[in-house]
C-alpha positions in Angstrom: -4.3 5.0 13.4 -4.8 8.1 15.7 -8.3 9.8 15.8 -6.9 12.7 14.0 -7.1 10.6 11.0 -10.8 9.8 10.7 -11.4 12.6 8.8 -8.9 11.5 6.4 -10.2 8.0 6.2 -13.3 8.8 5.9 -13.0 11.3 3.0 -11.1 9.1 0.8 -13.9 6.4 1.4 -16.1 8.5 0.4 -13.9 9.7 -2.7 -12.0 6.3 -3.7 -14.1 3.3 -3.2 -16.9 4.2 -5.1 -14.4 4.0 -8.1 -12.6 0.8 -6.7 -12.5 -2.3 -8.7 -12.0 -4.2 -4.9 -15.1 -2.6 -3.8 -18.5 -4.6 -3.6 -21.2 -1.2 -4.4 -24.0 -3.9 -3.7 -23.0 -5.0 -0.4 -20.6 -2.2 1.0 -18.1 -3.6 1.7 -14.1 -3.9 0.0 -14.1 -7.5 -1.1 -9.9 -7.6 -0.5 -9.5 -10.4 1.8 -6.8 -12.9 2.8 -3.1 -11.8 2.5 -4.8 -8.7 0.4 -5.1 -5.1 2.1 -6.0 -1.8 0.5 -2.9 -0.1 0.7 -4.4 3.4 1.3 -6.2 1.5 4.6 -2.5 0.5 5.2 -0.7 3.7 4.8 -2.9 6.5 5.0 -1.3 8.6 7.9 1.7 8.0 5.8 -0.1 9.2 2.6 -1.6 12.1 4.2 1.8 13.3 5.5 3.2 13.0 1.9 0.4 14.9 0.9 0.9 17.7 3.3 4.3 18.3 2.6 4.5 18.7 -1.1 1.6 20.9 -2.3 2.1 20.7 -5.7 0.5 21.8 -8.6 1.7 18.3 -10.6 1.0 14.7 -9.5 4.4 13.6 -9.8 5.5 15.5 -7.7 3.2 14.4 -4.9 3.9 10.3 -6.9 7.7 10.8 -6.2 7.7 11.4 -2.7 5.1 8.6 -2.3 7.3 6.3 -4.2 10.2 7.1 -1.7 8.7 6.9 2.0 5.5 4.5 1.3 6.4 2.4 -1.3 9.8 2.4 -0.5 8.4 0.7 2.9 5.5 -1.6 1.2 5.9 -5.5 0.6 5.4 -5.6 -2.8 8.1 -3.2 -3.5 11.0 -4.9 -4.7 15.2 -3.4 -3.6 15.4 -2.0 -7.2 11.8 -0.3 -6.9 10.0 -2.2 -9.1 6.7 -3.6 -8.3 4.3 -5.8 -9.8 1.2 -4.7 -8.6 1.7 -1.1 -10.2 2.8 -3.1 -13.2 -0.8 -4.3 -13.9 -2.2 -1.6 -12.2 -3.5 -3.9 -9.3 -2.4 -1.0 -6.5 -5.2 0.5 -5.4 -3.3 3.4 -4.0 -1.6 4.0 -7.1 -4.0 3.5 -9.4 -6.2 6.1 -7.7 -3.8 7.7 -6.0 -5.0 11.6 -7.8 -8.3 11.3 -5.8 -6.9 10.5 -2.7 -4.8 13.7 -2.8 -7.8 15.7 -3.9 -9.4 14.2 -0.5 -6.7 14.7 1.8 -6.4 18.2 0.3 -10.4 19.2 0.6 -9.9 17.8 4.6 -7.2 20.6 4.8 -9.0 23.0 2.7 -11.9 22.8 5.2 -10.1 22.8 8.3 -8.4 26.2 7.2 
């Protein structure tokens, strides 16, 4: 991920995984492992481009294009759209998907 990026990554930490279910607060560290990834880790120049080119007042908005460029591109994902890890809430980028954008968006906000 470019360096340009950093800011972004680091501001969703800081935001999202001290909510996260995967994330170990007594050690510090995500406890994904194996074949498992953090899909915001994943996707996050992707996220923050889908961020940056809806600013909307209403989540789904910002959820729809997210559903068409990064999950359309994501594993889990089946042709139809489906997925089973939104089904049981077990994506981590969707099920915290409001606080990313409110990180991506204070980056931006402070850059201004």
């Amino acid at each position: 991920m470019p360096d340009d990026y950093k800011r972004y990554r680091d501001a969703v930490r800081k935001k999202v995984c001290e909510h996260c279910i995967d994330y170990d607060h007594e050690n510090a560290h995500c406890t994904l492992t194996g074949d498992k990834h953090c899909g915001v880790e994943l996707y996050l120049e992707n996220i923050v481009k889908v961020v940056q080119s809806v600013k909307a007042k209403e989540l789904a908005e910002y959820v729809k294009l997210l559903r068409e460029t990064v999950c359309h591109d994501c594993k889990n994902q089946e042709p139809d759209g489906s997925c089973q890890l939104r089904s049981e809430s077990e994506c981590g980028l969707d099920r915290y998907f409001e606080l990313i954008v409110e990180a991506i968006e204070e980056v931006d906000k402070s850059k201004s």
